[in-house]
PLY file of the C-alpha trace (Angstrom):
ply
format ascii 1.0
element vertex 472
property float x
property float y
property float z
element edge 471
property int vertex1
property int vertex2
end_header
8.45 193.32 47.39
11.68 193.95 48.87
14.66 193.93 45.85
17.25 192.18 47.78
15.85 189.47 48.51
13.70 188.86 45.56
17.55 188.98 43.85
18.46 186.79 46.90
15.87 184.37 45.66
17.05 184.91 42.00
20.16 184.62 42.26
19.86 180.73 44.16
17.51 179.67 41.42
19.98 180.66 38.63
22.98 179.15 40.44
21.06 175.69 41.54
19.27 175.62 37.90
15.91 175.17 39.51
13.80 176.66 36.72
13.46 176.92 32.89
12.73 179.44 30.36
8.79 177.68 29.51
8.68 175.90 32.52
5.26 175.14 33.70
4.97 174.90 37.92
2.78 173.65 39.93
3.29 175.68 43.95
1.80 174.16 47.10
0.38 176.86 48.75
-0.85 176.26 52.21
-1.63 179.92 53.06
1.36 180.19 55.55
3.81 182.88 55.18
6.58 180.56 53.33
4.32 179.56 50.92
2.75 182.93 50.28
6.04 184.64 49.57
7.23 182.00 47.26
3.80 182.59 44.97
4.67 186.14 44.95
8.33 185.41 44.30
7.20 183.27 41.48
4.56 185.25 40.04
7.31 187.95 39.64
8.94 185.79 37.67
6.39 184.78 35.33
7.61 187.49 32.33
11.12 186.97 32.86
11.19 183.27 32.61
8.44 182.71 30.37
6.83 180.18 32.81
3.55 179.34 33.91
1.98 179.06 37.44
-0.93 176.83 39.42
-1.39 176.62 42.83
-2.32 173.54 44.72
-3.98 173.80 48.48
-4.32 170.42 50.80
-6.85 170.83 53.51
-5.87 168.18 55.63
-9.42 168.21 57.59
-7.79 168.63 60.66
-8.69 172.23 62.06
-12.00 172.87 61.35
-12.56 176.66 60.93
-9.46 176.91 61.08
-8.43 174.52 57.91
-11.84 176.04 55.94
-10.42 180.05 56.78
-6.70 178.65 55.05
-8.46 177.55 52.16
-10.31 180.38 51.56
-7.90 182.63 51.68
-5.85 180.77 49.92
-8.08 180.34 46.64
-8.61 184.29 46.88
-4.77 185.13 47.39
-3.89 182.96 43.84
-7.20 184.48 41.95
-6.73 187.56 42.67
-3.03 187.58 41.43
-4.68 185.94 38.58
-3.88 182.19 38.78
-5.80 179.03 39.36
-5.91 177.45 42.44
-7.10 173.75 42.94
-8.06 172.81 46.24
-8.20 169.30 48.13
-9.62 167.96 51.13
-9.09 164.52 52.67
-9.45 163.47 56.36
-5.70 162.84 57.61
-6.68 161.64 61.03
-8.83 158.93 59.26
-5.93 158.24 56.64
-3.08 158.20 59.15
-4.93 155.34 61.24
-5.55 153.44 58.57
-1.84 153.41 57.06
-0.31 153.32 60.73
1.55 156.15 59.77
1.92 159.85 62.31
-0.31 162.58 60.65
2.12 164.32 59.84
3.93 161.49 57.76
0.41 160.75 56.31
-0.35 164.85 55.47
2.94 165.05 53.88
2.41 161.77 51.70
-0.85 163.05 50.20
0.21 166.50 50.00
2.87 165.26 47.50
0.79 162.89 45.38
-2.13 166.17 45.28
0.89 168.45 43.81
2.28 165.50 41.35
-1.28 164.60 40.73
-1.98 167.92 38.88
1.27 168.18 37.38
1.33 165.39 35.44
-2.89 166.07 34.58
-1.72 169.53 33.30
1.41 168.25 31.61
3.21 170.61 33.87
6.94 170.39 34.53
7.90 171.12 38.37
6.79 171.19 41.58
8.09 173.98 43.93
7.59 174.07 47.92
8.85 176.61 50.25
11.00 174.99 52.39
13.61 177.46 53.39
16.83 177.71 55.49
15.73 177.18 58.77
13.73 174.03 57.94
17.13 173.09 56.04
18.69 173.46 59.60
16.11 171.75 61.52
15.95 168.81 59.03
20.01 168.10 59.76
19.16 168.35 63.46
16.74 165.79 63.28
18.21 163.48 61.01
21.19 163.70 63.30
19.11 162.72 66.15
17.53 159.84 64.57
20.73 157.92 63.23
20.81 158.52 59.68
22.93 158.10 56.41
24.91 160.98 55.23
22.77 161.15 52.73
20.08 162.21 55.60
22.81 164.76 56.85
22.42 165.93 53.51
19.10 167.44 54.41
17.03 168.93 51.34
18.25 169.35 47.74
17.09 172.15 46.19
16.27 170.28 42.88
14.89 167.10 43.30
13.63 165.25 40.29
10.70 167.57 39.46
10.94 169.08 43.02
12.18 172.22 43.52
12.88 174.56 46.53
13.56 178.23 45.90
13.59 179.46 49.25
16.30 177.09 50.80
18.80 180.39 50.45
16.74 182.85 52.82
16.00 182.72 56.22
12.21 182.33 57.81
12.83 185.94 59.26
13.65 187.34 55.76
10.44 185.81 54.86
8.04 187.24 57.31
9.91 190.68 57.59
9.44 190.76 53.67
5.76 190.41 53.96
5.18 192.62 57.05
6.93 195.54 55.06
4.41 194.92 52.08
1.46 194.38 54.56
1.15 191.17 53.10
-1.08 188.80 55.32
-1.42 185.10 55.95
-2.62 182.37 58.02
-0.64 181.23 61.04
-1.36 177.27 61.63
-2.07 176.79 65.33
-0.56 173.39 64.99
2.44 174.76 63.90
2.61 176.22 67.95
2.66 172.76 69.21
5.52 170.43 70.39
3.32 167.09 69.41
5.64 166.62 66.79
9.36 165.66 66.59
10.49 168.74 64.24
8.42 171.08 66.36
10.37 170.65 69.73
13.90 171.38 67.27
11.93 174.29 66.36
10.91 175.67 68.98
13.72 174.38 71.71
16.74 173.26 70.39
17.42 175.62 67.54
16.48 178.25 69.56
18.66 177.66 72.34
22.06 176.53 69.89
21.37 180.49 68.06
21.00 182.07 71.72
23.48 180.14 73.36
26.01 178.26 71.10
26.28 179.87 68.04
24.44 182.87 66.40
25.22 181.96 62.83
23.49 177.93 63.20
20.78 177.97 60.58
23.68 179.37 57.91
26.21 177.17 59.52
24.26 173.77 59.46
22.74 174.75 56.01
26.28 174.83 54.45
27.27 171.79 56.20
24.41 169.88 54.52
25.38 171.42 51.34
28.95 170.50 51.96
27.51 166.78 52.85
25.19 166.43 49.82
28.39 166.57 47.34
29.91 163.97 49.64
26.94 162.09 48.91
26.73 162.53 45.37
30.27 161.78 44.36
29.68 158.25 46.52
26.59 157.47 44.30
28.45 157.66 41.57
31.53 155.91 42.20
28.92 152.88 43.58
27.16 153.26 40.60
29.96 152.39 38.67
30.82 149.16 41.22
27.14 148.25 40.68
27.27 148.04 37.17
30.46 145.43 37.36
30.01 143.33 40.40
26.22 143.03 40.75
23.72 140.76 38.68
19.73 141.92 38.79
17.06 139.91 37.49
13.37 140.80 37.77
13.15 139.76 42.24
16.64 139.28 42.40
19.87 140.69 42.90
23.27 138.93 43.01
26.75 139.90 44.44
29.78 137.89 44.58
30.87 138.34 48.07
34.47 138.17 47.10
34.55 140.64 44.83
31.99 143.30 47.39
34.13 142.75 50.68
37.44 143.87 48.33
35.11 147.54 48.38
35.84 149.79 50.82
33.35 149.76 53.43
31.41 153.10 52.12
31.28 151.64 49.13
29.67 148.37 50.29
27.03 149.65 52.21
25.84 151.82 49.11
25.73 148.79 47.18
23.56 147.17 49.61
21.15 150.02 49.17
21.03 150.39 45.43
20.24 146.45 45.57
17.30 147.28 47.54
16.03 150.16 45.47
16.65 147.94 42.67
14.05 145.80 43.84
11.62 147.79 45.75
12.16 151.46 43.68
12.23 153.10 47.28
15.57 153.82 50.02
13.36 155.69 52.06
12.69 153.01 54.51
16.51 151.72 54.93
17.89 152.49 57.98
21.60 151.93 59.19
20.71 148.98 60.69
19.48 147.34 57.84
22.61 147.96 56.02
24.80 146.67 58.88
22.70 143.52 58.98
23.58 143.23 55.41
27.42 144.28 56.10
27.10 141.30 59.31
26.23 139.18 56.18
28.84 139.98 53.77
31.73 139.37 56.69
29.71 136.17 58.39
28.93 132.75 56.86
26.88 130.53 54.38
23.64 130.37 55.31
22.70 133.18 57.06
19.38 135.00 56.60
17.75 138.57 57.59
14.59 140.15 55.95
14.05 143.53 55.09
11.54 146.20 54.33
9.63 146.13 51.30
8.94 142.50 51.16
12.55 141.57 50.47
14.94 138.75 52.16
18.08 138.53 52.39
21.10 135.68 52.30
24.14 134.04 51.89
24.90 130.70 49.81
28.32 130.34 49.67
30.18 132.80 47.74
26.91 134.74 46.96
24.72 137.14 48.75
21.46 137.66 47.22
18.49 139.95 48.12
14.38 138.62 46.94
11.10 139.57 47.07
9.21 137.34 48.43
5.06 137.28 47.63
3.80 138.71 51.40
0.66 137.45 52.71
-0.92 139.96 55.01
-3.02 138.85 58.22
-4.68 142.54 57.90
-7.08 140.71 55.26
-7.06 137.18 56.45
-8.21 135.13 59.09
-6.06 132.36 57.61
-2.40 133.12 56.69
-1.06 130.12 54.57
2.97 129.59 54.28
5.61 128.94 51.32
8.29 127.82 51.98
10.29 130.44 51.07
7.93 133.31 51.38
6.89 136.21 54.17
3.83 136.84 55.61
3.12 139.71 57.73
1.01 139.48 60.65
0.12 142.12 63.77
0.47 141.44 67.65
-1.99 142.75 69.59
-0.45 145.78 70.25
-0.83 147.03 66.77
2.68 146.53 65.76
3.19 144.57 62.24
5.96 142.22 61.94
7.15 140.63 58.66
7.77 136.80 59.69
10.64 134.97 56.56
10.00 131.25 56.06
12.74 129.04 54.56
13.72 125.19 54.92
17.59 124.48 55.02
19.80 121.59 55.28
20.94 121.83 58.53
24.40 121.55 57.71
24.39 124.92 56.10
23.03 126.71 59.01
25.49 129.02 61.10
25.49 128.31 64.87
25.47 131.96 65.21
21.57 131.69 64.40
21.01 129.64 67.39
21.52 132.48 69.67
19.22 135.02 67.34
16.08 135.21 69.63
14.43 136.54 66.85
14.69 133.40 64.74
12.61 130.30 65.50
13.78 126.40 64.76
11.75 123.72 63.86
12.24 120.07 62.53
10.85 120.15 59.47
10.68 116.01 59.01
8.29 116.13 61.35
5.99 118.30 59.64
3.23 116.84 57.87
0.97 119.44 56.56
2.49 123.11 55.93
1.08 125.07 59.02
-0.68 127.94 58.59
-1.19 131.31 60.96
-4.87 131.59 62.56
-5.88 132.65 66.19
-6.58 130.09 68.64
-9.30 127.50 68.44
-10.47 124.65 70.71
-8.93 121.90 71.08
-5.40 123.82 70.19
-2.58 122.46 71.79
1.14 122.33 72.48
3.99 119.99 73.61
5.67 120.75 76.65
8.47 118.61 76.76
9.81 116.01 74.14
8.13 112.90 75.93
4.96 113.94 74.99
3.78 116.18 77.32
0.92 118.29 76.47
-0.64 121.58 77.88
-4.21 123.18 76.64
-3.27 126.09 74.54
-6.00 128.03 75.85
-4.43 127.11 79.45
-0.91 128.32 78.46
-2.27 131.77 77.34
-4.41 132.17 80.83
-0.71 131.04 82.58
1.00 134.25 80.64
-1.79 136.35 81.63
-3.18 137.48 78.17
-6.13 138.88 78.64
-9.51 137.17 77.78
-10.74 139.98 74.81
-6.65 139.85 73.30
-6.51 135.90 73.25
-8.48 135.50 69.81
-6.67 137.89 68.61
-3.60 136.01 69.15
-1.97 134.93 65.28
-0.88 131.69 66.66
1.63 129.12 63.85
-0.54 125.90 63.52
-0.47 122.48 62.06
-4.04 121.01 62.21
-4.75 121.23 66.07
-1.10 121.31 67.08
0.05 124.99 67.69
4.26 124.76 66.55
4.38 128.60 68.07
2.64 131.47 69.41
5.10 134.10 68.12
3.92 136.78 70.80
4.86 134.57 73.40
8.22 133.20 72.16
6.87 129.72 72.80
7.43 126.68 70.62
5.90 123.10 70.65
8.62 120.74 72.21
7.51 118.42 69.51
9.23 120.28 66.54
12.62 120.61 68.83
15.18 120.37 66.72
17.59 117.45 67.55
20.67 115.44 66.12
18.89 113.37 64.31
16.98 116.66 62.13
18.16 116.60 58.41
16.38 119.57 57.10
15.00 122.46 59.28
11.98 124.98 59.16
12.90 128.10 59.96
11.20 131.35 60.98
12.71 134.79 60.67
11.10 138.11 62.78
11.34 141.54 61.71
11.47 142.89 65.34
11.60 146.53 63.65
8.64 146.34 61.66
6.91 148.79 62.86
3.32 150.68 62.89
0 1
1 2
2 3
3 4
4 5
5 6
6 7
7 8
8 9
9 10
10 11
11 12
12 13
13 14
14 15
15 16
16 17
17 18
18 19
19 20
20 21
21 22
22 23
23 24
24 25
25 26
26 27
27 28
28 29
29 30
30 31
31 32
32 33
33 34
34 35
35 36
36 37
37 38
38 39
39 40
40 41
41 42
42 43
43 44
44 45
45 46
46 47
47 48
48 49
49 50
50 51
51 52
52 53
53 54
54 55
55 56
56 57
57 58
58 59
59 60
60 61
61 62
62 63
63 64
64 65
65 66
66 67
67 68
68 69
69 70
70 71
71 72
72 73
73 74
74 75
75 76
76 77
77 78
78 79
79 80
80 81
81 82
82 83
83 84
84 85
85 86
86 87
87 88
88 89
89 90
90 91
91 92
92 93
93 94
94 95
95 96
96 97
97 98
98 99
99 100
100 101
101 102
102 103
103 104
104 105
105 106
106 107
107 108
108 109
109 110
110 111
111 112
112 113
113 114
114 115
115 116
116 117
117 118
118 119
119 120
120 121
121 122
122 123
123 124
124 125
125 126
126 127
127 128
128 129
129 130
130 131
131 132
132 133
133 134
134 135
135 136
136 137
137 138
138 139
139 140
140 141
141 142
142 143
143 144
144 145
145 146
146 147
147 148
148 149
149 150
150 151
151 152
152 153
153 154
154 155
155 156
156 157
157 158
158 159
159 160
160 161
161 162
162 163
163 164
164 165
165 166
166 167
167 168
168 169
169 170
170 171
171 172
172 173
173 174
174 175
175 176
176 177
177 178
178 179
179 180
180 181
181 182
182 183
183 184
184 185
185 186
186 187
187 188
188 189
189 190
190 191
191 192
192 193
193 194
194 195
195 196
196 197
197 198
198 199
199 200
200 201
201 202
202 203
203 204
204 205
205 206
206 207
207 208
208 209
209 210
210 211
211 212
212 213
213 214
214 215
215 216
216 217
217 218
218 219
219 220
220 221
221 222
222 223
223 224
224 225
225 226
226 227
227 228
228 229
229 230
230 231
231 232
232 233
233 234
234 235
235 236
236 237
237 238
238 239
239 240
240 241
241 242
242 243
243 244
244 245
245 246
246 247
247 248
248 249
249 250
250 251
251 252
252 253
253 254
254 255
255 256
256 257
257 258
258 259
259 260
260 261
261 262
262 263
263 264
264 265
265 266
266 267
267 268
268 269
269 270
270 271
271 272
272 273
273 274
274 275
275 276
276 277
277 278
278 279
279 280
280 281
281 282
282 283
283 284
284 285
285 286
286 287
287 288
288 289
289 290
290 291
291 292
292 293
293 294
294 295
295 296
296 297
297 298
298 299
299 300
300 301
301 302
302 303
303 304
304 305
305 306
306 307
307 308
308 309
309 310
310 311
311 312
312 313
313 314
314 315
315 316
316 317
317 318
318 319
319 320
320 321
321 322
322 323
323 324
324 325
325 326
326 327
327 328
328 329
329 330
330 331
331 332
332 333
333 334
334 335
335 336
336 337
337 338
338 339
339 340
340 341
341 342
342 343
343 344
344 345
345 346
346 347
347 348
348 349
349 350
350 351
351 352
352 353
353 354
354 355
355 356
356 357
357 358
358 359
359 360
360 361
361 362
362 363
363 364
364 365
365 366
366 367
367 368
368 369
369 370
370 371
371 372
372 373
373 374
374 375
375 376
376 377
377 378
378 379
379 380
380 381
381 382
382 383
383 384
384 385
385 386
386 387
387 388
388 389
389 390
390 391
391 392
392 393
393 394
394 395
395 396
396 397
397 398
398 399
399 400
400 401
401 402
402 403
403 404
404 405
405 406
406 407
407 408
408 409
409 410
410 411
411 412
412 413
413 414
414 415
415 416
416 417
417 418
418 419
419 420
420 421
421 422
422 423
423 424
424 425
425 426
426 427
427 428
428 429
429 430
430 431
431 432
432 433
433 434
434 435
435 436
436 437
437 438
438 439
439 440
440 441
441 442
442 443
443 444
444 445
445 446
446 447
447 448
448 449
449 450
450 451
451 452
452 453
453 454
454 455
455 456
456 457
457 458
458 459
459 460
460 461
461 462
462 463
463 464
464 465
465 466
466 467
467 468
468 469
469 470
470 471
């Protein structure tokens, strides 16, 4: 193998402290040219560094031939350099549908657990992938595009807990011009040619057309700027750390912050407390987006009262002086055909268009409810003195009905959803907010049962938070 950039590789895992003398790695190997090189690389190192290597191979049992061909080459390319490869196959079409995720969210979420899977049944110590500059680059690009953090802007680190990335110093043509000197083959994923997913089109167009047309020098350019970023990043955790330690109370589902003491943060500052409260509780930031941390800013700067829910189960409010983030217990509809309420508590139901959406209960004193949540389409009030038994979510039945207007004026539920024009097949699958017979809401609809109006006379109110952002 080329010298130079074997010393390349070297030289960035000496200076980023990716490996140890002893360590013991596991490599995902996919059979691709990335991943081939950085076996090779590796292997090369195994004297030197004292360490030991495994290979790990996902066939996502999406290609057919094609995915069998991978693997097989694959296991031969580790044997015969005289390693152990172990191979696994799962069916990420099948796994992706069920988990509403894209497949290639769901092939990258089992691909991980495979690799840490193995490492910790071996007792081994790292993980490496061969992500390399140019997916650096892209990875900016499309964080960019989506909205994120600066920690997204960030892009990859090359040591990440046990992860590690050797190759983020070299380029993907240093890669495959590396291998085509040493007649080195490897398998070219057809999918890989196809703009079906969101990375591929920055790969193929947009990168592209920045190098050719903008600037030559991109991939190095964004790569250092997401370098540059990460330290940003890094010095902000750790000042917040230190403001999280002082100002903010955890218990086992709850955090506390005095909202006095927060809003005297500057504002970078407060939003990174907001999302070590929520990995506090959940153990995960991955699913916090800007959004959710401006909700929570909206909070810190608005009044008593006010409540938002978030991913991972958790809600979200302000009493007084004191904003607070829970988990709540979630029901799911995905195993019920009966969704009972608390009172606090979320339950999580899903329209018929196959979108989920987290639904917070709580009963407050009216007095202690901001006007500003009259106007929030996406929260629901209801007079809770007038409820006699706690509803419950179900799908329509007969008989079902709702108030039109105050005076007692009532419609046929099943009437009301021929009116909208749901269709016949999507009606029972309606989730539909019932007490007894009476139907308080149909959440799909935005419609409410006159009967639980709210009025003048309504001490204490039922109230019913959506998660419009839910998601698949």
């Amino acid at each position: 193998m080329n010298k130079s950039i074997c010393n390349k590789v070297k030289m960035f895992i000496d200076k980023n402290g990716l490996i140890n003398n002893g360590d013991k790695i596991v490599v995902g190997v996919s059979g691709g040219a990335d991943s081939v090189f950085l076996f090779i690389i590796l292997a090369g190192l195994v004297n030197e560094y004292g360490i030991e290597l495994c290979a790990v191979h996902v066939n996502h049992g999406i290609r057919g031939e094609g995915a069998l061909h991978d693997e097989n080459y694959t296991v031969d390319f580790v044997q015969r350099l005289g390693f152990k490869c172990y191979v696994f196959n799962t069916n990420i079409k099948e796994m992706a549908a069920s988990n509403k995720l894209t497949e290639e969210e769901a092939g990258r979420r089992y691909r991980y657990e495979c690799f840490e899977n193995v490492r910790k049944e071996l007792g081994y110590d790292l993980i490496a992938v061969a992500h390399h500059q140019d997916d650096e680059a892209e990875t900016v690009l499309f964080q960019m595009i989506r909205g994120s953090s600066i920690r997204g802007l960030g892009g990859m680190k090359p040591k990440n807990g046990c992860i590690i990335r050797p190759l983020l110093g070299i380029r993907r043509s240093e890669i495959e011009n590396a291998l085509k000197e040493e007649h080195i083959s490897y398998c070219i994923d057809v999918t890989n040619n196809s703009d079906d997913y969101a990375r591929n089109k920055i790969r193929h167009h947009i990168l592209p057309y920045i190098i050719e047309n903008i600037q030559p020098a991109a991939v190095g350019r964004l790569a250092s700027a997401a370098g540059y970023l990460r330290d940003i990043s890094d010095y902000i955790d750790r000042q917040a750390e230190k403001v999280f330690k002082n100002i903010v109370m955890v218990e086992e589902d709850v955090c506390t912050v005095d909202a006095y003491r927060l809003i005297r943060e500057d504002i970078v500052i407060q939003r990174e407390i907001f999302v070590c409260m929520i990995e506090s509780l959940s153990g995960s930031r991955k699913d916090i987006t800007a959004k959710h941390i401006d909700m929570l800013t909206d909070i810190l700067a608005g009044q008593s009262g006010r409540r938002i829910n978030l991913p991972y189960g958790i809600c979200a409010g302000r009493d007084y002086n004191n904003i607070w983030l829970r988990v709540l217990k979630q029901q799911n509809s995905l195993s019920n055909d009966i969704v009972q309420i608390s009172v606090p508590g979320m339950v999580c139901i899903e329209y018929i268009d196959g979108i989920r959406h987290n639904i917070l209960f709580e009963k407050v004193n009216r007095d202690k409810l901001s006007a500003s949540i009259v106007k929030n389409y996406c929260t629901k009030w209801f007079d809770y003195d007038r409820i006699k038994v706690m509803p419950q979510f179900r799908h329509p039945a007969a008989g079902d009905y709702m108030w039109l207007k105050q005076d007692g004026m009532e419609k046929k539920l099943s009437r009301i959803l021929i009116d909208s024009k749901i269709p016949a097949d999507d009606r029972k699958k309606l989730w539909v907010l019932a007490e007894g017979r009476h139907i308080l809401w149909v959440p799909e609809l935005g419609r409410c049962s006159a009967y639980y109006y709210v009025t003048d006379e309504t001490k204490e109110v039922f109230t019913a938070d959506v998660d419009v952002n839910s998601g698949k």
